[in-house]
N, C-alpha and C positions, 0 to 999 in steps of 0.2 A: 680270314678273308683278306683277298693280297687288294690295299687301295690304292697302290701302284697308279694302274691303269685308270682307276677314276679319276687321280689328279690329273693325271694328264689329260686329261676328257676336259675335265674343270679349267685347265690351263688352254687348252686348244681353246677350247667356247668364247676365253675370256680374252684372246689374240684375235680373235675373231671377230667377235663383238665391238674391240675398240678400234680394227680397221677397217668393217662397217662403219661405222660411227664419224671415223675420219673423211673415209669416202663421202659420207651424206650431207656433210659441211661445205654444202654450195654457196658461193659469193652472193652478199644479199643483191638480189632486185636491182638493177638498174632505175633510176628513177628514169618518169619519161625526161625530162632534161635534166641532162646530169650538172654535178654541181661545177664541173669546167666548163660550161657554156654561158654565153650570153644568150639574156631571156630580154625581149623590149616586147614592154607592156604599152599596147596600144591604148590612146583614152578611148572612155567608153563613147559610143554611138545609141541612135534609138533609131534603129530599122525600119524601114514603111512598108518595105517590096519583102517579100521571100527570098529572090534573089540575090540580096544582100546578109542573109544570113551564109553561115558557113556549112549548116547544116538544120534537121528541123524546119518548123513552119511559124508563122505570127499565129498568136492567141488568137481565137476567133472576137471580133468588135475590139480587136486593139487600139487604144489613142496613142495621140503622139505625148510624149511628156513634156513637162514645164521645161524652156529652153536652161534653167541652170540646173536643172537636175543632172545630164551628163558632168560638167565641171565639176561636181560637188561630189560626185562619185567616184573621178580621179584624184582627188584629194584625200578620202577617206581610203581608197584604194593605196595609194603610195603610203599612207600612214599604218597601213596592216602589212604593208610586202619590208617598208622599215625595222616592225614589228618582230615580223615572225619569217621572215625568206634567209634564207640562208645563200641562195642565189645567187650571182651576178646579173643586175636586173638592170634595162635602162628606161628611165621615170617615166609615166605618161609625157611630161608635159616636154621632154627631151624629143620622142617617138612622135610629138605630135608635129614638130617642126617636117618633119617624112610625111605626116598624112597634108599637111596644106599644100606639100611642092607635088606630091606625085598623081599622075591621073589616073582616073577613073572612066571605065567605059560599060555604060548602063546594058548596053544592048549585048555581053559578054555571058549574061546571066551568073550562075552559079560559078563557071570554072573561070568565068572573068576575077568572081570575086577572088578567088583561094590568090589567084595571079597577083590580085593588088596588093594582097595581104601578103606576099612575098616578096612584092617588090618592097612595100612597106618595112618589112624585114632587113632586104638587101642595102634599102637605107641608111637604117639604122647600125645596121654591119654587127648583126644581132644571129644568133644561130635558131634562135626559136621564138614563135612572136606567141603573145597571149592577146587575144581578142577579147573585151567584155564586151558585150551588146542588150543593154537593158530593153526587154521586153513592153513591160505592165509595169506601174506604179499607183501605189495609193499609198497618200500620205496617212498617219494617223488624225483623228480628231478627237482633240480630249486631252490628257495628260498621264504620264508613268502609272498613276493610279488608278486611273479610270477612264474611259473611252468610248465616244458613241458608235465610231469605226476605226476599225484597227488595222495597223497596216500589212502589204500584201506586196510584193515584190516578186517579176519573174525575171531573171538572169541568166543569159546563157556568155559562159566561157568557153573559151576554144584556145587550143594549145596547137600551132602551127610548123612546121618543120620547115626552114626555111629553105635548104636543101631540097629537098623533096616537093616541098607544094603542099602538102600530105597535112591535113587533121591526123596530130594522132592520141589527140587525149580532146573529152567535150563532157563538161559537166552541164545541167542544167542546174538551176536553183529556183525553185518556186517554192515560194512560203506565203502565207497568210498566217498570223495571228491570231488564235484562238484562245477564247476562255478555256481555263481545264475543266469544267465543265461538259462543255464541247469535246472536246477532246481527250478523255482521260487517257488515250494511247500515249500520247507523246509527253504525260504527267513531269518525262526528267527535263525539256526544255521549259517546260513552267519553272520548272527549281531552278534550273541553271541561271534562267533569267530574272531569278528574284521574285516573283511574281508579279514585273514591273510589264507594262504597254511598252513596248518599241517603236519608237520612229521609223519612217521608213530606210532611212539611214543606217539605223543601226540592226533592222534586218539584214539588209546589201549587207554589212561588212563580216555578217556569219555566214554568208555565202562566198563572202572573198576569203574567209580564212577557211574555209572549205576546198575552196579552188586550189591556192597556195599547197595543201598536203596534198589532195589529190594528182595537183601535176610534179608536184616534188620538189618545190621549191624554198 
């Protein structure tokens, strides 16, 4: 039997195969902000209107939250994009010098808002702005190990193109705190978190390092 012809078969397949192979070696994914851009992280706000979100609606029977709860979440906030951003990011509390100077006009509605948040942007002389807007809060009551209520946080982040105007990335975050018990689906955050009660703080800051991978920072 001549195997001539089948090496060569074997050899063709195998030129083949690995100029396929090279072809399909596409450049990873852009993230949504790449990592040459400046990102200003606006501090967080607690929305009253729909209007003033960027996208989505308010909880139904939403409160307003305790006036230091935004402050205390750009703090925890800068200490996770510290953490874990890889980014060029500029700080709340830099970003926020752009939100006291620049106006605001209620009767704009929705494409008012995206407007502010750009100009907010243009301020800051940032290429993509990150909006957090805390929803819902509930504090814990009780301690790490035990708890009469447990806390409950809803967050919405938005990733701004400042260019454009354009939402092009929006996570929510809604968490509540559950016994595993309650909950035996989600049994691997019971572990992850030790089986300790979370503050409401340090809910929020699993939703900020959520945000942080998902926008690509």
């Amino acid at each position: 039997m001549n195997t001539l012809p089948m090496k060569r078969l074997f050899v063709a397949a195998a030129v083949a195969l690995l100029v396929f192979s090279l072809g399909c070696k596409k450049k990873p994914p852009q993230s949504a902000a790449p990592m040459q851009a400046t990102v200003a992280v606006a501090p967080f706000s607690n929305p009253r209107s729909d209007y003033e979100l960027l996208a989505g609606y308010l909880p139904e029977d939403s409160q307003a939250v305790s006036e230091g709860v935004p402050g205390k979440l750009d703090e925890v906030f800068t200490g996770v994009l510290s953490a874990g951003s890889k980014a060029r990011t500029i700080s709340p509390a830099a970003v926020g010098n752009c939100v006291r100077t620049e106006g605001r006009e209620e009767s704009g509605g929705r494409l008012g808002t995206l407007k502010y948040w750009q100009g907010i942007g243009r301020c800051a002389g940032s290429d993509y702005v990150v909006v957090p807007q805390v929803l819902a809060w509930r504090e814990r009551e009780g301690s790490a190990m035990g708890t009469t209520v447990s806390a409950a946080v809803v967050i919405n982040f938005y990733l701004l193109d400042v260019k454009t105007g354009g939402v092009i990335k929006f996570l929510q975050f809604d968490e509540e705190q559950l016994a595993l018990a309650d909950n035996l689906l989600e049994a691997g955050k019971f572990f992850e978190r030790k089986g300790r009660w979370l503050t409401a703080y340090e809910l929020a800051s699993e939703g900020m390092r959520k945000a942080v991978k998902e926008f690509g920072l």
